[in-house]
N, C-alpha and C positions, 0 to 999 in steps of 0.2 A: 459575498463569499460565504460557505457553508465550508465546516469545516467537522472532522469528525473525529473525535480523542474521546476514546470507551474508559483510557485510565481517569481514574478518580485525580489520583495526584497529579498527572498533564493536566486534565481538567480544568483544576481548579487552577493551577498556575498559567491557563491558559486563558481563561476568565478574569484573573486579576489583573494578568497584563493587557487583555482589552481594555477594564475598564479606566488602568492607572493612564495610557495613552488615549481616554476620550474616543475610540474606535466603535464606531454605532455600525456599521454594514456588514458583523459577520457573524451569520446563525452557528452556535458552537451544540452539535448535536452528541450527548454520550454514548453513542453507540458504535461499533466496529464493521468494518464493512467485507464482506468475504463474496461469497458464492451463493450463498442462500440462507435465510434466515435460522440461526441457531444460537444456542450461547456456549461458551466453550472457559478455560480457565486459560487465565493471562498466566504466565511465571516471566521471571525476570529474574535480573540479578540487579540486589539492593542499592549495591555502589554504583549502578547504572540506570538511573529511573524512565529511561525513554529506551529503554531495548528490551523492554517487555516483547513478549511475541506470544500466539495463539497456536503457531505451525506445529505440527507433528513432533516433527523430528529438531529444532529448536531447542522445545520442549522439554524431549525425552534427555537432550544434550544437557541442557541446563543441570534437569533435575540429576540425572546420572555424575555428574563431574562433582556436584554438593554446593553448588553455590547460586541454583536456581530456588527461588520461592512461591508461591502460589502469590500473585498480587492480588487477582481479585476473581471473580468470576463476569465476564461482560456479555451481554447479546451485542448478536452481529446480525446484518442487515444487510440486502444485497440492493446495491444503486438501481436496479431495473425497479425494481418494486419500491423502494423509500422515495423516490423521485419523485412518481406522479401521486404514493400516497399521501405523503408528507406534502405536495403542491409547490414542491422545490423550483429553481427555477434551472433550467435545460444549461446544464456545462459547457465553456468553451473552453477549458482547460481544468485538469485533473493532477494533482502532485500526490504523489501514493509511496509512503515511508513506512514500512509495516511487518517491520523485521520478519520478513522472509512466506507473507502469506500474499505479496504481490500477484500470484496468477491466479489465487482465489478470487480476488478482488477484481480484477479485470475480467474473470469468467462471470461473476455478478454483475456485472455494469456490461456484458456480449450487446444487449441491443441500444444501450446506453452510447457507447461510442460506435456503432455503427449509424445510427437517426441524427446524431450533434458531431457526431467525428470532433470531439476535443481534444488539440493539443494534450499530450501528456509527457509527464516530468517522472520516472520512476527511479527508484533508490534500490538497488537489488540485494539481497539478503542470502546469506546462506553458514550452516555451520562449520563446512570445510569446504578448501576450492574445488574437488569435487563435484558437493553438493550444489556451490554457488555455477559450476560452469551448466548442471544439468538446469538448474533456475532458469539461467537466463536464456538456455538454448530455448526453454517450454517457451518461456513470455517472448521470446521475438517469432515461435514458429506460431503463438497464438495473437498476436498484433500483425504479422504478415497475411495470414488466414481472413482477418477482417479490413484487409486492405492498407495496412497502417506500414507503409513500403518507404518512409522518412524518416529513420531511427539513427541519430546521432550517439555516441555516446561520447558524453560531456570531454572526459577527463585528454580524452586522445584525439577529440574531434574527428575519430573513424565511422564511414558512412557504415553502421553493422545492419546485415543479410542472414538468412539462415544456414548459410555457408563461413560466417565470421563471428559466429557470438563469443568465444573466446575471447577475443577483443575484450567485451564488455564484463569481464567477472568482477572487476574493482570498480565500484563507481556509480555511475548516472546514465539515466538515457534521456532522451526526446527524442516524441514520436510523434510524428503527423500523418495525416491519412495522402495520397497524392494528390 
């Protein structure tokens, strides 16, 4: 398992609870996974330590409402490239939770799941249902594009197309290639 948490504080409580369960098989890498290699600033909201996000408009959200704070500054690293440098080993499935930078991250990984076609688990993110419907329309017309034509979405067990992404504004997907 390789697993990727750029937060310091996920991090580290993500390291502890490896080691407190004796868990030896899972390379825990600090860096963030997007589009292509850069570093960007995390903000979050403090009463919320896992809904940090790097997205744009997130972001601009957080900080504009007064209850976003800068967490930290992370690099980010795109799976096409950390893959064969890092001598990772070839994915057969992919979980991507990443408030709301999910089609960066799948646009970095484009030949990654076209060459391993891995199973994928996505958690879709967005600031208003708006923004969430325009999300998930991009990420199902870009997993259709690379053949990924098996897209459940968890919560309603609806087969979604790029004709139904609606469907999918709350919740989960799984995707498989056909």
């Amino acid at each position: 398992v390789v697993c990727f948490e750029p937060n310091t504080q996920n991090h580290k409580r993500l390291m502890e609870n490896l080691m407190l369960n004796g868990i030896k098989n899972v390379e825990v890498r600090k860096v963030g996974v997007g589009s292509r290699h850069e570093t960007r600033k995390m903000v979050g909201n403090p009463l919320m330590a896992g809904g940090a996000s790097v997205d744009g408009k997130t972001v601009e959200e957080l900080l504009r409402s007064g209850v976003g704070t800068v967490v930290q500054e992370i690099s980010i690293v795109a799976l096409d490239e950390e893959i064969p440098q890092a001598n990772l080993p070839a994915p057969d499935f992919i979980k991507i939770d990443i408030e709301g930078w999910e089609i960066e991250a799948l646009r970095g990984a484009r030949n990654t799941l076209e060459l391993y076609k891995p199973t994928l688990f996505l958690e879709m993110h967005g600031e208003t249902i708006r923004e969430k419907r325009r999300k998930v329309a991009e990420i199902v017309a870009f997993l259709w594009e690379i053949n990924y034509r098996r897209i459940r979405h968890i919560e309603t067990d609806t087969s979604i197309t790029p004709e139904n992404t609606s469907v999918a504004v709350e919740g989960h997907l799984y995707c498989q290639t056909t």
